[in-house]
N, C-alpha and C positions, 0 to 999 in steps of 0.2 A: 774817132778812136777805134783801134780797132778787138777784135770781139776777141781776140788772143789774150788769155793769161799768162803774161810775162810771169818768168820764174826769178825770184830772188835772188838766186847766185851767178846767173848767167846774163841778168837787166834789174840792177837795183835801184833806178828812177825810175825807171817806166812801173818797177812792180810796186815802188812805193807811192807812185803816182794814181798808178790803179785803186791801192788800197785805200788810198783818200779818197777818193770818186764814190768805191763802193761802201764806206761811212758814210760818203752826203745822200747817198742813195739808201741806205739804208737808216734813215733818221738817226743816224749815232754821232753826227759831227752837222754844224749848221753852219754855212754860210755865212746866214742872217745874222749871229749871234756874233758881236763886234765886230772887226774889222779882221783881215785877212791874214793879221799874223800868229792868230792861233792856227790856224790849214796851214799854212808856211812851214811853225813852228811841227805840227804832226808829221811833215811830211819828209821835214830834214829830217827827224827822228827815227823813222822811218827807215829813210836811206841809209844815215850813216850804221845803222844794227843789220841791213841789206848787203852793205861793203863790208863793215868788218865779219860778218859771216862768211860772203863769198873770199874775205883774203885768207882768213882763216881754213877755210877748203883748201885754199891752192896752196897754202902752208904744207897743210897736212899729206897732202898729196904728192905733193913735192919730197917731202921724207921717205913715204911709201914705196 
């Protein structure tokens, strides 16, 4: 992976991918703890507040 912090509104999987990583790294989200559709589950969550934010930019911007 690489050592680049994708930003939010210009890479919203990659930044919401990031930010699951840096929970499992950072003891805030585990693995080990069931099976893999709570990560899953953080990670669409993630994304889709990543998208609607960046559509919401190009909304606005688009008016401007």
């Amino acid at each position: 992976m690489t050592s680049e912090i994708s930003h939010p509104s210009s890479s919203p999987k990659q930044a919401a991918l990031q930010l699951v990583i840096e929970l499992v790294r950072a003891g805030k989200l585990s693995p080990l703890q069931g099976d893999a559709s709570n990560m899953i589950s953080i990670y669409e969550q993630f994304k889709a507040h990543f998208e609607a934010d960046k559509n919401r930019h190009a909304a606005d911007s688009a008016f401007s």
